[in-house]
C-alpha positions in Angstrom: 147.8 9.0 115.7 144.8 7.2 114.9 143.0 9.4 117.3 144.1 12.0 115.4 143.0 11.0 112.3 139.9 10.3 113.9 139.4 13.8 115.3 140.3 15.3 111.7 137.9 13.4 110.0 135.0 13.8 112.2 136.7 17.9 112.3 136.0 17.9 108.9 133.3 16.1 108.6 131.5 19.1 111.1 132.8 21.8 109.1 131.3 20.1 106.3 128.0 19.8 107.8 128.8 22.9 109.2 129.1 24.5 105.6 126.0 22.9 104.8 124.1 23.8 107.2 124.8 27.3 107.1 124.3 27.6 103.1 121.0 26.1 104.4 120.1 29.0 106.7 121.2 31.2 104.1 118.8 29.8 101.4 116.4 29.9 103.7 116.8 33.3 104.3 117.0 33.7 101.2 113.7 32.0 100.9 112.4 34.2 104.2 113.1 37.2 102.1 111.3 36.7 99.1 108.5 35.3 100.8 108.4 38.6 103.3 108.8 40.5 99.9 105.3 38.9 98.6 104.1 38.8 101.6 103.9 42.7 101.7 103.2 42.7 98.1 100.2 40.6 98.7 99.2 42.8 101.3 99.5 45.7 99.1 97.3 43.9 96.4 94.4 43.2 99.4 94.6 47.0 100.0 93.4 47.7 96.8 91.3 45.5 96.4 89.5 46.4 99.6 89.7 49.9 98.3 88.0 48.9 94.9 85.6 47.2 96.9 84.7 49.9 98.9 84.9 52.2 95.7 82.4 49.6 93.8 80.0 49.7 97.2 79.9 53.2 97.0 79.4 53.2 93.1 76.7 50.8 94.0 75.0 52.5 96.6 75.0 55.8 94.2 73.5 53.2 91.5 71.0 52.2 93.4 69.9 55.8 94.6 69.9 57.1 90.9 67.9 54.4 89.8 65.3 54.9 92.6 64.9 58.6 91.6 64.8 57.4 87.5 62.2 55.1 89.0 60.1 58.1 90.8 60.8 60.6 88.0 59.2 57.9 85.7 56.5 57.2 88.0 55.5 60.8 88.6 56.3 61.4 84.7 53.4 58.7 83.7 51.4 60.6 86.3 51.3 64.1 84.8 50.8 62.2 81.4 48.0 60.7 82.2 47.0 63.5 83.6 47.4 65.8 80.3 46.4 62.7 78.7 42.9 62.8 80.9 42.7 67.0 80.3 43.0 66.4 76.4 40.0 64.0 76.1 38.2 66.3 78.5 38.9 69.4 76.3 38.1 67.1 73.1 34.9 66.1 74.4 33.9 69.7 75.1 35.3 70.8 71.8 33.2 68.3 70.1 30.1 69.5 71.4 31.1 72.8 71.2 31.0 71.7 67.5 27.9 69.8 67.2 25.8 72.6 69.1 27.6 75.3 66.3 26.4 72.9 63.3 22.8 73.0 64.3 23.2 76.4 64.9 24.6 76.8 61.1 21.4 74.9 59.8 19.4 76.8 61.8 20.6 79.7 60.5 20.6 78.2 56.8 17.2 77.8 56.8 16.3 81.1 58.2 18.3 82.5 55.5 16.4 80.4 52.7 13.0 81.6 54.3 14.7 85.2 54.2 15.9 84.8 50.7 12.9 83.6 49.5 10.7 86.4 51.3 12.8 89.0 49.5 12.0 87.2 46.3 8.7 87.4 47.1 9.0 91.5 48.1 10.9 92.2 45.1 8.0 90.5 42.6 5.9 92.7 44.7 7.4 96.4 44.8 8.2 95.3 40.7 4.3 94.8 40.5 3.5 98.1 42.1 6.5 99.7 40.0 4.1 98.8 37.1 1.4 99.8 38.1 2.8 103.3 39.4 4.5 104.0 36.0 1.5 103.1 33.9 -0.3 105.5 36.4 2.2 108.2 36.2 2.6 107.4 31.9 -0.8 107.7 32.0 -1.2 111.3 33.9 2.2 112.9 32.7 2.3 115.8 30.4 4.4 117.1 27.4 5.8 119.9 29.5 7.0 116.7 31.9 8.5 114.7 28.7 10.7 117.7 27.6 12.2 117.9 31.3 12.9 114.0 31.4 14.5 114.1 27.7 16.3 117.3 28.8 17.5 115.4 31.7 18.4 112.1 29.8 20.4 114.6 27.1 22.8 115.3 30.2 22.9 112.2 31.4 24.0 110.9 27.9 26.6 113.8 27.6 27.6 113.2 31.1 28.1 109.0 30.3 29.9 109.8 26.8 32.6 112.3 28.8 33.0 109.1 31.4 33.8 107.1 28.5 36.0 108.9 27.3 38.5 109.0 30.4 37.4 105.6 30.9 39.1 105.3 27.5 41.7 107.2 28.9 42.8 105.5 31.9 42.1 101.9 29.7 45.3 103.9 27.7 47.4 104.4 30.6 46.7 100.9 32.1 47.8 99.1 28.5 50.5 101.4 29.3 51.2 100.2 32.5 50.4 96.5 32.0 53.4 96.6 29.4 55.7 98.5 31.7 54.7 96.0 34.5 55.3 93.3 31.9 58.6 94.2 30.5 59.5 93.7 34.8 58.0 91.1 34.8 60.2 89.1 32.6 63.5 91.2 33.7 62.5 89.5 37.5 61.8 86.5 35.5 65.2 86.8 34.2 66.8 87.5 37.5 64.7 84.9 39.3 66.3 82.5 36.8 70.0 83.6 37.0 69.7 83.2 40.7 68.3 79.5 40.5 70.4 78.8 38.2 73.4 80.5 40.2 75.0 82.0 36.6 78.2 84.4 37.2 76.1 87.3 35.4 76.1 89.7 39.1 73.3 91.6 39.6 74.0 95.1 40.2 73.2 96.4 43.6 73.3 100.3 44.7 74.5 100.1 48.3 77.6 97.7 47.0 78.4 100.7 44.3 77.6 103.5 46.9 80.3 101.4 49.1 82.8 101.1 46.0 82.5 105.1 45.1 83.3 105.7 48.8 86.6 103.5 48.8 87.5 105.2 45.1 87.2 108.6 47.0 89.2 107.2 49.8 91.8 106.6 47.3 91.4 109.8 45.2 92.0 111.4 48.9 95.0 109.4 49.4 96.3 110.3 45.9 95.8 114.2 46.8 98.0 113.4 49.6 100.7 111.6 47.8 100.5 114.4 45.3 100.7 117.1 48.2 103.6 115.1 49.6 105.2 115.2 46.5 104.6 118.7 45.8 106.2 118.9 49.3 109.1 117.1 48.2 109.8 118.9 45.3 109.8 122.1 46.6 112.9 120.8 49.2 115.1 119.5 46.4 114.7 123.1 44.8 115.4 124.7 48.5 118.3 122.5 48.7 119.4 122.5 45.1 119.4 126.7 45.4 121.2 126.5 49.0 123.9 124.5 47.4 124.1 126.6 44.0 121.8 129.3 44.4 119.9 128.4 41.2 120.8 125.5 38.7 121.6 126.8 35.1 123.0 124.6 32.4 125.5 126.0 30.5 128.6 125.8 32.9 130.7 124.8 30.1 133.8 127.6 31.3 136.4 125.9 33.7 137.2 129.0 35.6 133.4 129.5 36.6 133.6 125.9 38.0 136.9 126.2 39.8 135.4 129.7 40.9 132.5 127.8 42.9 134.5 125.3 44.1 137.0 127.2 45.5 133.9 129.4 47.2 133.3 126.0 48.7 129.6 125.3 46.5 129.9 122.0 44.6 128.3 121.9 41.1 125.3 119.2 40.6 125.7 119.2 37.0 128.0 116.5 34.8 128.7 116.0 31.5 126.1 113.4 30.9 123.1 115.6 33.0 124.0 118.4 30.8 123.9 116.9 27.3 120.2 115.6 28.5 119.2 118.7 29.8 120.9 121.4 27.3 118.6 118.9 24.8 115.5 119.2 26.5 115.3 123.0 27.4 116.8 126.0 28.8 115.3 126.6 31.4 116.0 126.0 35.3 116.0 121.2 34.7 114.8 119.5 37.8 116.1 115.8 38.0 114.5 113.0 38.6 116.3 110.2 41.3 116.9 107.9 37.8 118.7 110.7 35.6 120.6 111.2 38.6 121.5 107.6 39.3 121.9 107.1 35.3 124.4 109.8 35.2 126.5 108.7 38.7 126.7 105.5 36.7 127.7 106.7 33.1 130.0 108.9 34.7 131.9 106.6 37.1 134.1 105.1 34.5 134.8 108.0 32.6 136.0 109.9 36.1 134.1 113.1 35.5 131.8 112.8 38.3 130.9 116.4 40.3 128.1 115.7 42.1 127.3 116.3 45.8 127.3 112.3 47.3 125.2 113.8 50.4 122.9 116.1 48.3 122.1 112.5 46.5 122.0 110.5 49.7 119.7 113.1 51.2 117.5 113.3 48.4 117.7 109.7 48.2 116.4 108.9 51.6 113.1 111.9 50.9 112.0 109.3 48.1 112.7 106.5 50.1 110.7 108.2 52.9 107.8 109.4 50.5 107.9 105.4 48.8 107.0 104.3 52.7 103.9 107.0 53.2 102.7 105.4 50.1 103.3 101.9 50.8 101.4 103.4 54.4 98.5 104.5 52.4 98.1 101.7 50.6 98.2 99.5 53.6 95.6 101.6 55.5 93.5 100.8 52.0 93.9 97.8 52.1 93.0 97.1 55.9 89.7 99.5 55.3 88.7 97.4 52.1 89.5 94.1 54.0 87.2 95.2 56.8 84.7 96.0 54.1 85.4 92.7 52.5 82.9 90.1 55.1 79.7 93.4 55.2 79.8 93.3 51.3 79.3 89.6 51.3 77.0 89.3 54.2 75.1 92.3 52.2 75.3 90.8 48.8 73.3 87.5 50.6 70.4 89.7 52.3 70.5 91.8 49.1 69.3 88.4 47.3 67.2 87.5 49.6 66.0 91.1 49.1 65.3 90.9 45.4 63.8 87.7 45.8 61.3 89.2 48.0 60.6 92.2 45.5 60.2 90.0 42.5 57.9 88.3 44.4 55.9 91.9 44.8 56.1 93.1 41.8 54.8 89.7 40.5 51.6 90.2 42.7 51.3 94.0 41.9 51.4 92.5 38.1 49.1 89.8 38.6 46.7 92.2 40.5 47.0 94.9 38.0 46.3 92.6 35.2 43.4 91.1 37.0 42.1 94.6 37.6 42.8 95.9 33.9 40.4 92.7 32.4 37.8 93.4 34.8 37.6 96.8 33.5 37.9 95.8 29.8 34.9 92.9 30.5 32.6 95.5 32.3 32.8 97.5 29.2 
């Protein structure tokens, strides 16, 4: 029994180490695992890392060769600069002699000018001497006959000089004239110099922006003849229909057989109570309705039960306006688009037209200048 108890005991005393030892193994393959796990996960990191090392060495490489061609683009860069640098003092020097040989050439030629100035002093004083002499000589040897001739001639001469005078007169006139005309532009461009500085909402009136405004109005007046044809159009089906269902609409129908007459011959009257009073008021002639009177009277005339008309004579007539409301609506979008297009050239134009004006004031202001210059110059000579 002992023996037994013995075995048992050291039994379970192997299972238990047994137990432990395989709990051991399984930690440590537990511990195996994880380790493989970041292991490979280590191995993964040293990839890319060698990979960004070999991207950075390359990087580097490429570094390296751009800056050596910075470096010899620099290098050859300072070399052509010098170069220019070596060309300009070159071309200054030469310039600058250039310009010392053309001064002593100038005071060369300044004093050759004095000495020529001078000599033609000297001439003048001499043919002004001889002058003298000759018309002493001549004053001398000249004869009555010779007198009456030169006064003759100086008579013309004086006739000749008073007729200048006068259309010097003359044109002095039409230059005041013109030096006020010029004037009064001058200060309306003054004026219109200053509203532009300024920038004031007073709009300067331009011709090509009104030429461009009288061809949209006849655009419109063209779209108006259309509307206007359409509606002429228009009119003359209601009256085709109108006599098709009736023949011809006369007010008047006051006799109940006439009615029952027509309708039992199938034509429905378009006339109630309501239309008649208005129209029997108006005149007595062949009424044409308009779509409100017509609606006005369906709705008068729905309560009291009277109502005659033809529901599909209305419905057609009806959809015509409704038809003619969408050409016009068409027009005007056409309009519309043409003076949206328009819109962007007008402004565009309304800048260069400023820029324009700016540019003519500034003419006229040296035509005014130069006429006034012109027009004292004349009054000082005489």
């Amino acid at each position: 029994m002992e023996s037994n108890l013995r075995l048992l005991e050291e039994n379970e005393k192997l299972s238990n180490e047994y137990k432990l030892a395989q709990l051991k193994l399984d930690r440590k393959a537990e511990a195996l695992l994880i380790i493989s796990q970041e292991l490979a996960s280590c191995q993964d990191e040293r990839d890319n890392l060698q990979r960004k090392c070999a991207e950075l060495a390359l990087k580097c490489r490429e570094q390296r060769r751009l800056l050596k061609a910075q470096k010899i683009r620099e290098q050859q860069a300072e070399q052509t600069s010098r170069k220019d640098q070596a060309d300009i003092l070159q071309t200054l020097n030469r310039v600058n002699d250039e310009n010392r040989a053309l001064s002593a050439e100038i005071e060369h030629l300044n004093a050759e000018l004095a000495e020529a100035h001078g000599d033609a002093k000297a001439t003048s004083l001499e043919t002004a001497k001889n002058e003298k002499e000759k018309y002493h000589q001549n004053d001398c040897a000249c004869s009555e006959a010779e007198m009456l001739k030169n006064l003759e001639i100086l008579t013309t001469k004086n006739s000749q000089l008073v007729k200048d005078l006068k259309m010097v007169l003359c044109e002095k006139e039409e230059l005041t004239i013109e030096r006020d005309g010029y004037q009064t532009k001058f200060n309306k461009v003054n004026q219109e110099l200053y509203a532009l500085l300024n920038g004031s909402g007073n709009n300067i009136p331009d011709v090509e922006d009104l030429l461009s405004e009288n061809r949209f109005l006849k655009q419109q007046v063209e779209s108006l003849k259309e509307e206007n044809l359409t509606s002429k159009t228009i009119l003359s089906k209601y009256k085709k229909a109108i006599e098709k269902r009736k023949g011809v609409m006369r007010f008047g129908f006051s006799a109940a057989g006439d009615s029952s007459s027509n309708d039992k011959a199938g034509v429905a009257p378009l006339i109630t109570p309501t239309v008649k009073q208005t129209t029997v008021a108006n005149s007595t002639d062949v009424p044409l309705y308009t779509i409100k009177q017509i609606v006005q009277a369906i709705e008068k005339d729905r309560n009291t039960n009277c109502l005659n008309l033809d529901y599909r004579q209305i419905s057609h007539m009806l959809l015509d306006a409704i038809n003619d409301k969408t050409v016009a609506v068409m027009h005007l979008r056409k309009a519309n688009k043409i003076y949206g297009q328009k819109l962007p050239v007008m402004i565009d134009h309304s800048w260069t037209t400023s820029d324009m004006l700016i540019l003519k004031c500034k003419a006229d202001i040296c035509e005014s200048e130069t006429l006034t210059n012109r027009s004292s110059f004349r009054y000082q000579f005489y």
